[in-house]
C-alpha positions as CSV (number, residue, x, y, z in Angstrom):
1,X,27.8,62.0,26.5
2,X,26.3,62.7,23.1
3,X,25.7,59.3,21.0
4,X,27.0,59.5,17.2
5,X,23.4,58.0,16.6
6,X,21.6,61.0,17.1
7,X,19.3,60.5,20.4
8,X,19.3,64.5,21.1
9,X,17.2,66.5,19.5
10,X,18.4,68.9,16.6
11,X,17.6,72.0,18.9
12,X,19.9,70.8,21.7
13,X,22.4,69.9,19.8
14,X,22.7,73.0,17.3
15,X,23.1,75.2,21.1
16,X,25.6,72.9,21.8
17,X,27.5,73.3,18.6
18,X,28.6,77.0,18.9
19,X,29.7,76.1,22.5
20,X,32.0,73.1,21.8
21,X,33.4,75.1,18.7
22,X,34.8,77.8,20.8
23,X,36.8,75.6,22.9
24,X,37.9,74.0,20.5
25,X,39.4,76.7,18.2
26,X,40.5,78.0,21.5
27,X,42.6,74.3,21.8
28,X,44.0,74.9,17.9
29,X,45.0,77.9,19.0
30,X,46.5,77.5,22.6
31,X,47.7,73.8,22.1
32,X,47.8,73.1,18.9
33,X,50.0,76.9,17.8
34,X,47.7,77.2,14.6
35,X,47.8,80.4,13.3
36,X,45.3,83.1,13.3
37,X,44.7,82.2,9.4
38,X,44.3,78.5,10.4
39,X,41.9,79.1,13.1
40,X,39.5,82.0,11.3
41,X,39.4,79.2,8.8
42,X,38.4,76.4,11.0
43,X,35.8,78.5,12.3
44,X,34.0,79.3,8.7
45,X,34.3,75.7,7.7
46,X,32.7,74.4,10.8
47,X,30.0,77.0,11.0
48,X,29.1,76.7,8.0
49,X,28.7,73.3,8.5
50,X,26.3,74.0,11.7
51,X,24.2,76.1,9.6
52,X,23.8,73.8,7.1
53,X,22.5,71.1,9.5
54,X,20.4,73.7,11.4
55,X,18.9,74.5,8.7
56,X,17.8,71.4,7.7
57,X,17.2,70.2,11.3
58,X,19.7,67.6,10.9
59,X,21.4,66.1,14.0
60,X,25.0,67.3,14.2
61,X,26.3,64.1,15.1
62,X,25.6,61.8,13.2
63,X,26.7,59.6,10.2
64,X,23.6,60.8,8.2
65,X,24.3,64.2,8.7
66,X,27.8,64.5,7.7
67,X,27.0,62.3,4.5
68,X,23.8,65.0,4.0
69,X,27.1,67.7,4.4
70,X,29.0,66.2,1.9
71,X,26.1,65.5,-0.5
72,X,25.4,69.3,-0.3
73,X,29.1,70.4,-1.0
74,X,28.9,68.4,-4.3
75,X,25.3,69.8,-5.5
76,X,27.4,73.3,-4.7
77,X,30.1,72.3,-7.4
78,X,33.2,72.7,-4.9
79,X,36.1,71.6,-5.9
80,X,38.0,68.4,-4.4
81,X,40.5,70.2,-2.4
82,X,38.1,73.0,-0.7
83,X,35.6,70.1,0.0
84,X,38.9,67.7,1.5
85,X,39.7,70.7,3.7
86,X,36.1,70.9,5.3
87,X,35.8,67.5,5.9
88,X,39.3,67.4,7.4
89,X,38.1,70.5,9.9
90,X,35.1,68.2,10.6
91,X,37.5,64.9,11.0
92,X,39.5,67.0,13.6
93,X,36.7,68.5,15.7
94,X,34.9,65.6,15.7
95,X,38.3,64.0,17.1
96,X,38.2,67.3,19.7
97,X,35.0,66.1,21.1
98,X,35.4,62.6,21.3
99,X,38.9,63.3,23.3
100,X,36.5,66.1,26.0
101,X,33.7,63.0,26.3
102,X,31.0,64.4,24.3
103,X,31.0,62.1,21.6
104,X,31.5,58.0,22.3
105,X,31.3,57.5,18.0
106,X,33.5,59.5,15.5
107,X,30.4,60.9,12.7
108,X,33.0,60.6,10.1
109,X,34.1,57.4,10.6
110,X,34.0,55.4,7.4
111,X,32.7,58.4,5.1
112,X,35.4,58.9,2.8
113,X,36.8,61.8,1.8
114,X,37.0,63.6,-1.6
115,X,41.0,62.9,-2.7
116,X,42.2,66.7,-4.2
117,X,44.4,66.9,-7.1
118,X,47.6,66.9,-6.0
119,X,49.1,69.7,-8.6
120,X,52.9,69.7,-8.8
121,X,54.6,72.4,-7.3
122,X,56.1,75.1,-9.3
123,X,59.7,75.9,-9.4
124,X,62.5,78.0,-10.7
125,X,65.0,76.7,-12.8
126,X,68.7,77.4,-11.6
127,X,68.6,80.2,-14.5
128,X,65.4,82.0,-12.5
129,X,66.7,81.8,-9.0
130,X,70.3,83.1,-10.5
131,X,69.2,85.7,-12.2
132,X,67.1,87.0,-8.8
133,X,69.6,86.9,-6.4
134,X,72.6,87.8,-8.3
135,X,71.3,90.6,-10.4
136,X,72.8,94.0,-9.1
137,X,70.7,95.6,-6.5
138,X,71.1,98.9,-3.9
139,X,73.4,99.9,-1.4
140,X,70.8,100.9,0.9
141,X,69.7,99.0,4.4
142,X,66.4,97.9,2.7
143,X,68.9,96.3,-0.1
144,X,70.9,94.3,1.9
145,X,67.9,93.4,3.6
146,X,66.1,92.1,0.5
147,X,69.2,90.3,-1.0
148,X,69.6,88.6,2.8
149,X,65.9,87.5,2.4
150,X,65.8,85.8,-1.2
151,X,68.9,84.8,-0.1
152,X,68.1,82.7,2.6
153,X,65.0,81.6,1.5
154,X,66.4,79.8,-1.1
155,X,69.4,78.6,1.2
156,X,67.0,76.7,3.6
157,X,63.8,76.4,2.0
158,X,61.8,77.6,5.1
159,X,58.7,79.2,4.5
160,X,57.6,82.9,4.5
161,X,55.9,82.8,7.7
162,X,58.8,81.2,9.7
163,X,61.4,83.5,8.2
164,X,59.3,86.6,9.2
165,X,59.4,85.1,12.9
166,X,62.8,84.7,13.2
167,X,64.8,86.9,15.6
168,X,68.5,87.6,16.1
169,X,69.0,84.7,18.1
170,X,68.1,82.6,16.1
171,X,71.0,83.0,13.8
172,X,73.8,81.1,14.4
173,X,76.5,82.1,11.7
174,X,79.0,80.3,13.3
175,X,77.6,77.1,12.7
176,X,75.3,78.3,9.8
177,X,72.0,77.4,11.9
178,X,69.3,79.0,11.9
179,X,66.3,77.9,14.9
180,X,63.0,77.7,12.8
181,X,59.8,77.9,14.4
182,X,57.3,76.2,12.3
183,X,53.7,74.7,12.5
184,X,52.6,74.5,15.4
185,X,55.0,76.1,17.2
186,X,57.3,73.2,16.5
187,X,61.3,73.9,16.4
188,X,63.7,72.5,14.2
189,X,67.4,73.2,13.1
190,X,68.0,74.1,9.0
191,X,71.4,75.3,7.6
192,X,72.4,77.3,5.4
193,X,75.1,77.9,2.4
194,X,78.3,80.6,2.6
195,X,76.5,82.9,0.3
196,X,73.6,83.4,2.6
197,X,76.2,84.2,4.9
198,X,77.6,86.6,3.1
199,X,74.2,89.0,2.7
200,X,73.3,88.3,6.1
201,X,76.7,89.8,7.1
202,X,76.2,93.2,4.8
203,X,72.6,93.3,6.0
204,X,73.2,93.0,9.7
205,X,75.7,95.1,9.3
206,X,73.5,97.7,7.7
207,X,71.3,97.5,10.5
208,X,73.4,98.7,13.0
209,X,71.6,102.4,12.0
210,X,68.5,100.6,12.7
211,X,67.1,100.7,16.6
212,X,67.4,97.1,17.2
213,X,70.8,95.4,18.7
214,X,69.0,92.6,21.1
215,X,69.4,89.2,20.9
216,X,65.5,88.5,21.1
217,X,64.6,91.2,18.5
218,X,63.4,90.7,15.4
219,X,65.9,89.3,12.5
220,X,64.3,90.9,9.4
221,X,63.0,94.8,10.4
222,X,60.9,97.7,8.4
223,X,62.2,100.8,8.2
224,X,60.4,101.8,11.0
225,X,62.6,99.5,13.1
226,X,59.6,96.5,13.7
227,X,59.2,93.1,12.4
228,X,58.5,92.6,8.9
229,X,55.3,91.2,7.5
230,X,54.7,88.3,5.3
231,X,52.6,90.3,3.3
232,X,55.7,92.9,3.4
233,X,58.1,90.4,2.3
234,X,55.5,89.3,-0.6
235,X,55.6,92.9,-1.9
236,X,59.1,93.5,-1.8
237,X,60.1,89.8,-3.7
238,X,57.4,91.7,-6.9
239,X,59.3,94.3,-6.3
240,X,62.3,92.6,-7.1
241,X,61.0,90.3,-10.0
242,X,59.8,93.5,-11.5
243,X,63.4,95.4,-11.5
244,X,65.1,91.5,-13.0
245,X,62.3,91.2,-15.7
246,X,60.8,88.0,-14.2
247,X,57.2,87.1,-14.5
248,X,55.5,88.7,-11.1
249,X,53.6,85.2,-10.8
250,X,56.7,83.9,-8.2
251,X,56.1,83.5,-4.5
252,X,57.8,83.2,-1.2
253,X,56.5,79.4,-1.1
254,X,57.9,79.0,-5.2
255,X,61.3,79.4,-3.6
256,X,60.6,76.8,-1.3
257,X,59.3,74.7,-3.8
258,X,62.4,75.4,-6.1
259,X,64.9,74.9,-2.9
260,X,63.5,71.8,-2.5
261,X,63.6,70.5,-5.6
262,X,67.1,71.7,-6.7
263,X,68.4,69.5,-4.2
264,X,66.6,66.5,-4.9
265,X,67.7,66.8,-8.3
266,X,71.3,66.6,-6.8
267,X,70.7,64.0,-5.4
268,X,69.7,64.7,-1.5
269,X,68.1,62.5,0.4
270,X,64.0,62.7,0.6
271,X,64.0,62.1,4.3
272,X,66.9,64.7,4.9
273,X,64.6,67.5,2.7
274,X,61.9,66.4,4.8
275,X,63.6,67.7,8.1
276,X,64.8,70.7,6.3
277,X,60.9,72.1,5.0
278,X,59.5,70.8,8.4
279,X,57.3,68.2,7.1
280,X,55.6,66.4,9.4
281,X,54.5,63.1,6.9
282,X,57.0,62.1,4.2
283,X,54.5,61.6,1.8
284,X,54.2,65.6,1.9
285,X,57.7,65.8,0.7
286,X,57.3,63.0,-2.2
287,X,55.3,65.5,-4.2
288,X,59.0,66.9,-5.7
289,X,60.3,63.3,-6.5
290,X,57.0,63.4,-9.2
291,X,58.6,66.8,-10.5
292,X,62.0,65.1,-10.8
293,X,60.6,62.1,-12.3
294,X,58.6,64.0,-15.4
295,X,61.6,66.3,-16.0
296,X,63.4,62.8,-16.4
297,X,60.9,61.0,-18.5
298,X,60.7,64.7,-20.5
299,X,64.5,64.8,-21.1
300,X,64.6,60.4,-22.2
301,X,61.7,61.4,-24.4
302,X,63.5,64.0,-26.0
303,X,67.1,62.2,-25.8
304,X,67.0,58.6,-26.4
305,X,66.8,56.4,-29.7
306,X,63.9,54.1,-28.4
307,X,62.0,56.5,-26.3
308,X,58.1,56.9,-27.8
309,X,59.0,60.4,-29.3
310,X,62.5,59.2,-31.0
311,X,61.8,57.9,-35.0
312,X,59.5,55.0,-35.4
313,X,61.7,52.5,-33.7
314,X,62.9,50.8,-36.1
């Protein structure tokens, strides 16, 4: 077992490093479910990290070496949140070895690290959202498609990549269900409004000319009859912004953030959106009662006699 204070050698321990780091994407992968994305980024962060240490023949685990890390992403000029999500891919494989007996000491224990902004997230107003779903579209399969998509991304606030996974049997119209596989290959039941209903009823059947009628096929197809993309479904929303006149800055995830937010502002319960987005911490979700909050102290500022931007207060 390696000791956190260092007593290997930096040679050793930089052969070591590549080693562990394989079996440990391997784990984030495997166990874990991360995605491809997730992992390829894990595995820059963390070599990138070795080489720094290698080539300063710093120990790998060690306190003074993850400090000498840190201290080097500073000098760089990174911002907070790239140099939170390197320490964090550092926090977690350094949790990785200590679980496999390699390390006794976590090297990151007590090092704090760099708190990112937290920007609010953007959102439509009920104006924007109206004005993309409802504004006339095609009678072709690839229309219904579309309007099925927007649809029901804004009628259960699941992201992108999970609605590009789902398959036909995952659609339960009956009880307005739909069975979401989300990080980490973790499952969870969202529902859905009447109008998403409604498109997914002209799409599907659209898609009866389309080569796919099993229950474990895809939900949301090309035209080629195979599984849509993300990067698909990105292309198509522009699409679709461009033909309604709305800025082309929108995403999949600003639908999200504008499902979310449109029901807190009628009044849902935090823990209840929470389940819906698939949020494993609730302080995750309590980023869109800070939206709610300035749009309120916005509107009192504007509205009331006493408020600071009111008169003189007199």
């Amino acid at each position: 077992m390696i000791e956190a204070t260092g007593k290997q050698s930096a040679d050793q321990e930089s052969r070591q490093g590549p080693e562990y780091l394989t079996g440990y994407l391997r784990h984030m992968a495997d166990v874990r479910g991360a995605s491809p994305h997730t992992v390829s980024a894990y595995r820059r962060d963390l070599t990138e990290y070795h080489n720094h240490l290698t080539s300063r023949e710093l120990e790998t685990y060690s306190q003074a070496s993850v400090r000498s890390y840190l201290g080097y992403m500073f000098k760089r000029g990174l911002n907070r949140s790239t140099m939170a999500r390197k320490m964090s891919a550092i926090r977690s494989y350094s949790r990785y070895l200590i679980r496999e007996g390699v390390l006794s000491i976590n090297p990151c224990e007590g090092i704090p690290t760099p708190r990112a902004k937290r920007m609010s997230p953007r959102f439509l107003t009920v104006e924007e959202i109206t004005a993309l779903l409802d504004a006339p579209s095609g009678d072709r399969t690839i229309d219904h498609r579309d309007m099925a998509l927007w649809e029901l991304l804004y009628s259960s606030g699941i992201r992108v990549s999970e609605l590009a996974r789902l398959n036909r049997a995952d659609w339960d119209q009956a009880g307005r269900i739909i069975r979401v596989r989300g990080k980490g290959n973790k499952e969870r039941l969202v529902p859905f409004g009447e109008k998403a209903v409604r498109r997914m009823e002209a799409y599907l059947k659209a898609t009866d000319r389309w080569p796919h009628r099993r229950e474990n096929s895809p939900l949301f197809l090309n035209n080629r009859g195979r599984r849509l993309t993300v990067r698909s479904i990105q292309k198509r929303l522009e699409k679709r912004l461009r033909d309604c006149g709305l800025e082309n800055r929108i995403s999949p995830h600003v639908i999200r953030h504008t499902f979310a937010t449109h029901l807190l502002d009628s009044g849902a319960d935090l823990t209840a959106i929470q389940e819906m987005l698939g949020h494993e911490s609730l302080e995750t979700t309590q980023v869109y009662t800070h939206v709610t909050l300035d749009r309120l102290l916005d509107v009192y500022d504007r509205s009331h006699p006493r408020s600071s931007g009111k008169g003189d207060g007199k």
